[in-house]
MMTF fields as JSON, N, C-alpha, C and O atoms, coordinates in Angstrom:
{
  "mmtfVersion": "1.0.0",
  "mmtfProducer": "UNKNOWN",
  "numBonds": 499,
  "numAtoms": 500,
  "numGroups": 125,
  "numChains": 1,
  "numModels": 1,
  "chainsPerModel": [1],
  "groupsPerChain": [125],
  "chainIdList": ["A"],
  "bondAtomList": [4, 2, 8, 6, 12, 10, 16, 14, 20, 18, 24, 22, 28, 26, 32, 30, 36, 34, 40, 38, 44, 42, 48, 46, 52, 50, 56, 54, 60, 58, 64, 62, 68, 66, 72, 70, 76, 74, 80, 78, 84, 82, 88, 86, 92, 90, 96, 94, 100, 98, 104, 102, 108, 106, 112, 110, 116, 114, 120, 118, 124, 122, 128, 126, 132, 130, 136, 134, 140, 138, 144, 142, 148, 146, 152, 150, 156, 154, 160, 158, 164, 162, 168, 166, 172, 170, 176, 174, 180, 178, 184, 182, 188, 186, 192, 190, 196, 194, 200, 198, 204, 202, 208, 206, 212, 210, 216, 214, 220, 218, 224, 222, 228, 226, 232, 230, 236, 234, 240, 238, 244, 242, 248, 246, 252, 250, 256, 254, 260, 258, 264, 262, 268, 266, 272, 270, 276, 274, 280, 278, 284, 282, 288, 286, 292, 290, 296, 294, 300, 298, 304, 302, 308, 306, 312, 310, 316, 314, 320, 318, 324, 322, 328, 326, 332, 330, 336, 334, 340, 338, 344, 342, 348, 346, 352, 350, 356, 354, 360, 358, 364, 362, 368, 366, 372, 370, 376, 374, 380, 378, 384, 382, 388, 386, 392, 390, 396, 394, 400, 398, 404, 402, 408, 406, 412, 410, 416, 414, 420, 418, 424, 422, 428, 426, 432, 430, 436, 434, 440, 438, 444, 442, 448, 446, 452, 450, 456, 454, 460, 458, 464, 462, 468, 466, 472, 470, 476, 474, 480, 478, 484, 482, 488, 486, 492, 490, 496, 494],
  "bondOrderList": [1, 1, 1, 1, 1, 1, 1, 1, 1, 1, 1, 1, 1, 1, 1, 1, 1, 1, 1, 1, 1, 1, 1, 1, 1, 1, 1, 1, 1, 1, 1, 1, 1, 1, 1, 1, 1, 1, 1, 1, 1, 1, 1, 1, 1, 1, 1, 1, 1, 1, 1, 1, 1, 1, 1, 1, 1, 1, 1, 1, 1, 1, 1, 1, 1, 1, 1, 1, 1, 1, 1, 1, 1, 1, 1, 1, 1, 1, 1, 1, 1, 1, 1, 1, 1, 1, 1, 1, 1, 1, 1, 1, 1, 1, 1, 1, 1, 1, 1, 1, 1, 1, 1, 1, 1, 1, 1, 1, 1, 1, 1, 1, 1, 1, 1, 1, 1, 1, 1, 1, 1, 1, 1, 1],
  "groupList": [{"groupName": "UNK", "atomNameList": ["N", "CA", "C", "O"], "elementList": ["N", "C", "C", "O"], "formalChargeList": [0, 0, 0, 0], "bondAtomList": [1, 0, 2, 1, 3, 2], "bondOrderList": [1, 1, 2], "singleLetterCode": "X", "chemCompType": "L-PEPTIDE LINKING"}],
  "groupTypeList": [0, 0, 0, 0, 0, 0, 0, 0, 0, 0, 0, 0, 0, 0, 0, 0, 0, 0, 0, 0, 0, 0, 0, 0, 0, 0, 0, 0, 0, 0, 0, 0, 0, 0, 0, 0, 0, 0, 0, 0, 0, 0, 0, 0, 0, 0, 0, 0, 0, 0, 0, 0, 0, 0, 0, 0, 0, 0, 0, 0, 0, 0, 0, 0, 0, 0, 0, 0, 0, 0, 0, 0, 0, 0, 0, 0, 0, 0, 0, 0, 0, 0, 0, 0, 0, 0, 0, 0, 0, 0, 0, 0, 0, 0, 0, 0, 0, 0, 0, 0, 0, 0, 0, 0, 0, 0, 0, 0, 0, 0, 0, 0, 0, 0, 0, 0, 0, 0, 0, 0, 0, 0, 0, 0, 0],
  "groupIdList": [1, 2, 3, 4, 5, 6, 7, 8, 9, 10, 11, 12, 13, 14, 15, 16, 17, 18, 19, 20, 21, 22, 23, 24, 25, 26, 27, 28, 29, 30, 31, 32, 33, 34, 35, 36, 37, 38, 39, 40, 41, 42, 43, 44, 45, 46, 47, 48, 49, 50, 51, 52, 53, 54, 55, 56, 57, 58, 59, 60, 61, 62, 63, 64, 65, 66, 67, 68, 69, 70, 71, 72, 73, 74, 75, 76, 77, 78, 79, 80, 81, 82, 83, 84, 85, 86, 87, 88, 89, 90, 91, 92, 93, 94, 95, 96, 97, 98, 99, 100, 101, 102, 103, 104, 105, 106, 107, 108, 109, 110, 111, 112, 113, 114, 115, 116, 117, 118, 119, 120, 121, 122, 123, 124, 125],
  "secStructList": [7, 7, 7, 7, 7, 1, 1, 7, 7, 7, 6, 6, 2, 2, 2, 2, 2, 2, 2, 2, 2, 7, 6, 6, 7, 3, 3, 3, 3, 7, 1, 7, 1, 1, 1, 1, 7, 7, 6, 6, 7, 7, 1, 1, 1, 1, 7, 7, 1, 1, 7, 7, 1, 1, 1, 7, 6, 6, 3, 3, 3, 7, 7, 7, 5, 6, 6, 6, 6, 5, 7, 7, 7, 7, 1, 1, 7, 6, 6, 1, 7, 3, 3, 3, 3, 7, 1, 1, 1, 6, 6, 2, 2, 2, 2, 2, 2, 2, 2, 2, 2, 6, 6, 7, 7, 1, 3, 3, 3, 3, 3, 7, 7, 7, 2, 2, 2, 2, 2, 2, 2, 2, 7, 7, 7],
  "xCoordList": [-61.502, -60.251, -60.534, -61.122, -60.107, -60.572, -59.373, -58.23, -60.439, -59.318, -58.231, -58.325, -56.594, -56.056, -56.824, -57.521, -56.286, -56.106, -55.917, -55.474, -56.133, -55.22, -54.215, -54.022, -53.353, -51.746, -51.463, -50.38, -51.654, -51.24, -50.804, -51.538, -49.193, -49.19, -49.336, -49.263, -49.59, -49.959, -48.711, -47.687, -49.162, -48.395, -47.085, -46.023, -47.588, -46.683, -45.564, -44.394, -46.283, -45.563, -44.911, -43.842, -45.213, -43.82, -42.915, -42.001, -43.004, -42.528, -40.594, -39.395, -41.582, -40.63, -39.796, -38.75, -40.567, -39.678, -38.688, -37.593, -39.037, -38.053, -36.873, -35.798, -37.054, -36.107, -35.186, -33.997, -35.811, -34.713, -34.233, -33.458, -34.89, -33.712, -32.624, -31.459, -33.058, -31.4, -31.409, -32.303, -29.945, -29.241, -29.866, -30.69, -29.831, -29.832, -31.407, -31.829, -32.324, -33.964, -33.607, -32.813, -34.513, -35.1, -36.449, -37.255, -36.825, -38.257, -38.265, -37.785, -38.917, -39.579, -41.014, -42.005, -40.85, -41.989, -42.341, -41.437, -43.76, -43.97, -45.198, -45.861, -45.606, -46.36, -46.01, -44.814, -46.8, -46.748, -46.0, -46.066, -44.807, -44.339, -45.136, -45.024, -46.549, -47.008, -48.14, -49.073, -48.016, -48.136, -47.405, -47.721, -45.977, -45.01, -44.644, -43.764, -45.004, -44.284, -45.418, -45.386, -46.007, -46.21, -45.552, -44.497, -46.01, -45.09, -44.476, -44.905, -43.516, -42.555, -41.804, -41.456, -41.779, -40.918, -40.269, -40.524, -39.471, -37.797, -37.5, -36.452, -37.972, -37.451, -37.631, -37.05, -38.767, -39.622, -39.304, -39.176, -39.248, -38.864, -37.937, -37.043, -38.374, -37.613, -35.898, -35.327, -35.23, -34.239, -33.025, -32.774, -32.201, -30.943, -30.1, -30.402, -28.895, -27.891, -27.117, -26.58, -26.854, -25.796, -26.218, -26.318, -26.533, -26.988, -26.293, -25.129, -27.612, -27.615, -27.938, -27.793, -28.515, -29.235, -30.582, -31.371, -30.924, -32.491, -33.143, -34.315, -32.153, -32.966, -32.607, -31.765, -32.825, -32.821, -32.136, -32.627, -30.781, -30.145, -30.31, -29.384, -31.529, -31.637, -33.209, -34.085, -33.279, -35.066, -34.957, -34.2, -35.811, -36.159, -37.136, -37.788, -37.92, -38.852, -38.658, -38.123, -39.313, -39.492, -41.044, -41.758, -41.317, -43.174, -43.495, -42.917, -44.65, -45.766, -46.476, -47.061, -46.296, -47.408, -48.487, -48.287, -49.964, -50.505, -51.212, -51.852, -50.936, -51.778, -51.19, -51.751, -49.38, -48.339, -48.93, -49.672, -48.673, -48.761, -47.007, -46.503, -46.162, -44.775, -44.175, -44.957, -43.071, -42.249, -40.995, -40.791, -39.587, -38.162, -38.039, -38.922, -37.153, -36.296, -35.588, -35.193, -35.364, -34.15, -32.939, -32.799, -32.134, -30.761, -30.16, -29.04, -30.838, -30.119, -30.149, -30.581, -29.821, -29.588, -31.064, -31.692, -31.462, -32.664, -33.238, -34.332, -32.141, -32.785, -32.944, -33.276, -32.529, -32.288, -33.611, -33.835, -34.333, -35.71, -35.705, -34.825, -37.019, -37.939, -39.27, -39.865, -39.47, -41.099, -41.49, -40.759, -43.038, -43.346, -44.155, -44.843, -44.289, -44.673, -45.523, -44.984, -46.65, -47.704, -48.821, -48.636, -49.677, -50.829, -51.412, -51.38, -52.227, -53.107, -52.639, -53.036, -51.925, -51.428, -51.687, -51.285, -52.749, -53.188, -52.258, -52.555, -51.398, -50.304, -48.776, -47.664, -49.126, -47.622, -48.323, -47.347, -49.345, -49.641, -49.031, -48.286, -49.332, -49.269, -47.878, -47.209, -47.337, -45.494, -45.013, -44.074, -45.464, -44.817, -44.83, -43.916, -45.948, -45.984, -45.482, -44.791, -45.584, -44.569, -42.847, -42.089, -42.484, -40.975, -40.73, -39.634, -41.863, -41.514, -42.032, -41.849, -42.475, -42.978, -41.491, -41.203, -40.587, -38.976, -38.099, -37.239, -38.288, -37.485, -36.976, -35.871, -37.362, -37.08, -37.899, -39.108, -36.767, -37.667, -37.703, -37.931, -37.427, -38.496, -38.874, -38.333, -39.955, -40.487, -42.119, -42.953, -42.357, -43.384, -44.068, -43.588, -45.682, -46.42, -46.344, -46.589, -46.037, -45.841, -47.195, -47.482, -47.867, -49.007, -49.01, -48.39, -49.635, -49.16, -49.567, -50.561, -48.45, -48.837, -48.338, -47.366, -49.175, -48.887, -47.216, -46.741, -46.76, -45.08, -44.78, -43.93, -45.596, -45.344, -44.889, -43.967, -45.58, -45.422, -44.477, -44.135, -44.033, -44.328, -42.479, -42.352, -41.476, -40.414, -39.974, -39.018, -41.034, -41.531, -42.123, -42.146, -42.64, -43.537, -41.989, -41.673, -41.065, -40.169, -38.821, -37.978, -38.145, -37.3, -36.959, -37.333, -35.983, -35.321, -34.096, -33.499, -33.449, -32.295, -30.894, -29.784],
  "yCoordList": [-23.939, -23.882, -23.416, -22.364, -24.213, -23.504, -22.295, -21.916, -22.033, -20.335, -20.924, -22.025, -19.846, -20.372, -19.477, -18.485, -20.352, -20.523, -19.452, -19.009, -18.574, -16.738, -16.805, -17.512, -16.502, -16.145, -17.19, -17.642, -17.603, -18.581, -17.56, -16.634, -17.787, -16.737, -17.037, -18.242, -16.103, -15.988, -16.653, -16.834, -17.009, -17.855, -16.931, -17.323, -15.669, -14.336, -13.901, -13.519, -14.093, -13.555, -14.629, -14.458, -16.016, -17.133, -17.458, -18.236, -16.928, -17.071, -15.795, -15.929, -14.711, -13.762, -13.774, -13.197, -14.547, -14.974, -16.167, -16.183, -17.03, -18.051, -17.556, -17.874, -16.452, -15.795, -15.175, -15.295, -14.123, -12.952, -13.617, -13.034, -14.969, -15.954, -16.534, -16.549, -17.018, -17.926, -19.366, -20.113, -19.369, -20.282, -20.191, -21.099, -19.484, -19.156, -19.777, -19.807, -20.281, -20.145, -21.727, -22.62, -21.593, -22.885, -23.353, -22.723, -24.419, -24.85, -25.898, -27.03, -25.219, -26.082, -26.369, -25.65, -27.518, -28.967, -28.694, -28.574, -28.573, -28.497, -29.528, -29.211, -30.719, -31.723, -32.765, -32.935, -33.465, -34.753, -35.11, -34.607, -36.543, -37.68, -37.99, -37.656, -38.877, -39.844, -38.926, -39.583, -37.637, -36.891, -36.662, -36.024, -36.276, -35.727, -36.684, -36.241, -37.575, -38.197, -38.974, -40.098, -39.071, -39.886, -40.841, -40.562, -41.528, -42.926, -42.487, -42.321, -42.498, -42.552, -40.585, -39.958, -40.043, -38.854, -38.83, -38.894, -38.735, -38.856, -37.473, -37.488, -36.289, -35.265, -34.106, -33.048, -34.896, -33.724, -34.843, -34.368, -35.806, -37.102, -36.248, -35.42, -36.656, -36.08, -35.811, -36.823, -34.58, -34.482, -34.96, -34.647, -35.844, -36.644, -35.691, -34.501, -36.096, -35.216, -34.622, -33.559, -35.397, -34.935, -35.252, -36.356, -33.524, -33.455, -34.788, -35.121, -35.275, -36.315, -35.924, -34.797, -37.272, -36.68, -36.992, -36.967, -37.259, -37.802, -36.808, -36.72, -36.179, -35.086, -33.438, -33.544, -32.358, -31.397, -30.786, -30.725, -30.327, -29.474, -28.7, -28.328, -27.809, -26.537, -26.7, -25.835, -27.866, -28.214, -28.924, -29.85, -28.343, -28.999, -29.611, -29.367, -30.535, -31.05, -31.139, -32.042, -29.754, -29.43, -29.401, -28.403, -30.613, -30.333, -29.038, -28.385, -28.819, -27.471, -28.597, -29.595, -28.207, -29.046, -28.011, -26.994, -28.428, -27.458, -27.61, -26.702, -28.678, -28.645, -27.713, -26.913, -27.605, -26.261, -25.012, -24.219, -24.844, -23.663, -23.684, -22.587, -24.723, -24.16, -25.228, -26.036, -25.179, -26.125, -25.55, -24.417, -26.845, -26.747, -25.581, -25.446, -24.502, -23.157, -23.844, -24.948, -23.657, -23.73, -23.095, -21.906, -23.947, -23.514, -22.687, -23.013, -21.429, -20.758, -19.086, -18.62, -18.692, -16.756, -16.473, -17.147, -15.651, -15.122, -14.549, -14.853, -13.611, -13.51, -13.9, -13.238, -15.331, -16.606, -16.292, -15.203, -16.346, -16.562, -17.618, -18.304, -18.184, -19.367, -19.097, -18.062, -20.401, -20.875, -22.056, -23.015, -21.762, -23.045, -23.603, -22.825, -24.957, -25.844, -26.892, -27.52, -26.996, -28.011, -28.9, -29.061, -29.269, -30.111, -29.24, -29.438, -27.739, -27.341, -25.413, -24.521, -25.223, -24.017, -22.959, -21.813, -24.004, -23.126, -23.521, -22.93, -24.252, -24.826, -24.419, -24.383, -24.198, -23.226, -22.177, -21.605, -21.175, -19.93, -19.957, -19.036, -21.022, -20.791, -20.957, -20.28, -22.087, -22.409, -20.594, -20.117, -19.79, -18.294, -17.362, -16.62, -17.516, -16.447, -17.311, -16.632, -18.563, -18.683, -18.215, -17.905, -18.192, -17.948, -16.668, -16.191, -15.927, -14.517, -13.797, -12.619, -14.452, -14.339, -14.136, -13.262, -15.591, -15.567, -15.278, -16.031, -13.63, -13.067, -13.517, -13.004, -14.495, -14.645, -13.611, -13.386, -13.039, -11.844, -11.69, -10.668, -12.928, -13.121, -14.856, -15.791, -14.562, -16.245, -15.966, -15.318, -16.341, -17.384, -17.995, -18.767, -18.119, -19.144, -19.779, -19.07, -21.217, -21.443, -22.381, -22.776, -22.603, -23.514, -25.139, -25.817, -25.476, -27.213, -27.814, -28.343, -27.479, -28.075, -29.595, -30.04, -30.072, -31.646, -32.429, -32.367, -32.809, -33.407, -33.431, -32.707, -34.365, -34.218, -32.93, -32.763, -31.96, -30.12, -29.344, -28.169, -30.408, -29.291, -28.374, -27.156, -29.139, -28.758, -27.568, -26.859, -27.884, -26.992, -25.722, -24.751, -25.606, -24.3, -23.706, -22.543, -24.67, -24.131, -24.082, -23.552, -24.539, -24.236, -25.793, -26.382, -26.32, -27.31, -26.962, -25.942, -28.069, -27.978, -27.556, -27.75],
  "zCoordList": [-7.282, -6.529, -5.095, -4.848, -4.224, -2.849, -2.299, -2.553, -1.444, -0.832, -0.159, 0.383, -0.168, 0.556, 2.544, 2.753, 3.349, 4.778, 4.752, 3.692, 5.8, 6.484, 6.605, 7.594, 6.209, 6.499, 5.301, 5.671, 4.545, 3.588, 2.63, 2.287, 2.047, 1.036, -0.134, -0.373, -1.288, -2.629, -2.882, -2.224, -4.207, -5.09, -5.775, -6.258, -5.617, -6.451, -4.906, -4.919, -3.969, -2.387, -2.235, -1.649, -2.633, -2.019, -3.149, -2.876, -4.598, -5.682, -5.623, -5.869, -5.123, -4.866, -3.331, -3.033, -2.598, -1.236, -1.486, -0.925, -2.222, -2.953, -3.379, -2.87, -4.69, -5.453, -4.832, -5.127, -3.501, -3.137, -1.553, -0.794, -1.263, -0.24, -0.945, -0.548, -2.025, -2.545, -1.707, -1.307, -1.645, -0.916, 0.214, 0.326, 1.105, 2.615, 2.762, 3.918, 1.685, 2.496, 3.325, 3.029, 4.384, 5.139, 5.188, 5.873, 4.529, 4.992, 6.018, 6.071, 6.769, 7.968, 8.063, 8.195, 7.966, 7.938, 9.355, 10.183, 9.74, 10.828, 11.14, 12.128, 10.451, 10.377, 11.191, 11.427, 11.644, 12.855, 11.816, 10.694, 12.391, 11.671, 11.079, 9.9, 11.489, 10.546, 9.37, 8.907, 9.002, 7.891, 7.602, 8.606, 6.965, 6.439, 5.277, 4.54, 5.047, 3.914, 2.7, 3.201, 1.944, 1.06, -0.089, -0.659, -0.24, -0.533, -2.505, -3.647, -1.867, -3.159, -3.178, -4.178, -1.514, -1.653, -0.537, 0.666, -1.139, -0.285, 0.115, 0.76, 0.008, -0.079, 1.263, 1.507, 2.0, 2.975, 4.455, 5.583, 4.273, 5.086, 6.427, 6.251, 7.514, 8.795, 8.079, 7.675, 7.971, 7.195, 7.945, 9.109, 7.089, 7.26, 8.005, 7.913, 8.867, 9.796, 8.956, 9.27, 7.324, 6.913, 5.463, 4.926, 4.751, 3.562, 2.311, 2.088, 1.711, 0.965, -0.45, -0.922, -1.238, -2.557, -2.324, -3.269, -1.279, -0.899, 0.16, 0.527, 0.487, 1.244, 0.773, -0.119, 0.95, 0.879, 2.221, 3.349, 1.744, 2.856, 3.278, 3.999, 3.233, 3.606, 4.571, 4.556, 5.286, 5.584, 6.926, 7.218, 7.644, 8.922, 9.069, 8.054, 9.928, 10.447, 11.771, 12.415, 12.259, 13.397, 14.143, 14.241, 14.579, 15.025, 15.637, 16.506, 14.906, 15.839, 16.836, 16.414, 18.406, 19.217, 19.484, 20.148, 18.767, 19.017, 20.947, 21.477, 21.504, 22.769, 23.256, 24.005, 22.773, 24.008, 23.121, 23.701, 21.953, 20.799, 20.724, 20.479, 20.896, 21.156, 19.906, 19.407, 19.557, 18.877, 18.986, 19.423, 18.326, 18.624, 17.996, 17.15, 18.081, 17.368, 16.21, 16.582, 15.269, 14.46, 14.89, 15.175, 14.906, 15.18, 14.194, 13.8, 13.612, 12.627, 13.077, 14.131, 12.449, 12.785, 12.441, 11.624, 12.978, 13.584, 11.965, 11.489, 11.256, 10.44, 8.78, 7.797, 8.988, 8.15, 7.084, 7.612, 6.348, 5.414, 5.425, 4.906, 6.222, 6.518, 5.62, 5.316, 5.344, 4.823, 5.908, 6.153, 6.638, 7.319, 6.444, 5.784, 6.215, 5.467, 6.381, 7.291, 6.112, 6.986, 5.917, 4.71, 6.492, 5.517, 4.488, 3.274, 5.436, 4.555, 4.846, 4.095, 5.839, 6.417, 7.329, 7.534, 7.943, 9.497, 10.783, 11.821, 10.833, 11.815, 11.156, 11.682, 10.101, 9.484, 9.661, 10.148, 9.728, 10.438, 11.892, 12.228, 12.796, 14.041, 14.223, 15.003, 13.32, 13.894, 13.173, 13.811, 12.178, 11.674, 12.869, 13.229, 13.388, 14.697, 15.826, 16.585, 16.203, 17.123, 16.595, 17.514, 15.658, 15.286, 15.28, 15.573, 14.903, 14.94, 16.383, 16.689, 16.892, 18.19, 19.192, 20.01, 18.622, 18.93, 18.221, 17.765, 17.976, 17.343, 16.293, 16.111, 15.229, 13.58, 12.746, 12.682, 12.103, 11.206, 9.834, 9.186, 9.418, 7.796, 7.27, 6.681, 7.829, 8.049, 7.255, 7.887, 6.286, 5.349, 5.762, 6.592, 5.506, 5.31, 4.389, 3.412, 3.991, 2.75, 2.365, 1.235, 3.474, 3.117, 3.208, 4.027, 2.439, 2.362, 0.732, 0.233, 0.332, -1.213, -0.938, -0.329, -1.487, -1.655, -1.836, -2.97, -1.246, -1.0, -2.615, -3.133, -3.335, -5.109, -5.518, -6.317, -4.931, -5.604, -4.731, -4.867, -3.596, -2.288, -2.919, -2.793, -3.447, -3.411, -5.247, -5.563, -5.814, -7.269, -6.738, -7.496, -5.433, -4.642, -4.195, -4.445, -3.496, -2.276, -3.069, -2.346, -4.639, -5.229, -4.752, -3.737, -6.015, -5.893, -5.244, -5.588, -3.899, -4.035, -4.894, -4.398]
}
């Protein structure tokens, strides 16, 4: 089994960050477009304007650019519970400290489990 990435959290640390967000969690996808999706998941897909059954209402896809180190804010209250979600979770390290960098104060590494797993890691809708 390989190690997770630095800042990647344990399976027991994003299990219990799942549980005691609820409703309120947000995952933000912070992967280029042409990584974010594999064929046959509807679920992580740049998210629809207006919650569907194919997307997940509670999820952004907001790019990390790493040439700036900067990406878009979420338009939510500062201290909303975020998970960043990427390929492997060294660019969801960098999009966590850029957010908490801007004042968001309980934001997750969530890593990059495979799109198949990724929403069984982050709680079903």
């Amino acid at each position: 089994m390989a190690e997770r990435k630095a800042g990647v959290s344990s399976p027991e640390e994003l299990k219990s960050f799942v549980e005691s967000a609820g409703s309120r969690l947000l995952v933000v996808d912070v992967r280029n477009p042409d990584a974010s999706a594999e064929p046959g998941d509807q679920k992580s897909i740049t998210v629809a304007a207006v919650p569907s059954d194919d997307f997940r209402p509670q999820a952004q896809h907001l790019i990390f650019d790493r040439s700036t180190d900067s990406m878009p804010l979420p338009d939510v209250e500062k201290n909303t519970p975020i998970i960043t979600h990427c390929g492997g979770g060294g660019r969801g390290q960098k999009a966590k400290d850029y957010l908490m960098a801007n004042g968001f104060t309980d934001v997750l590494n969530g890593g990059g489990p495979k799109e198949t797993e990724c929403w069984n890691e982050f709680g079903d809708k």
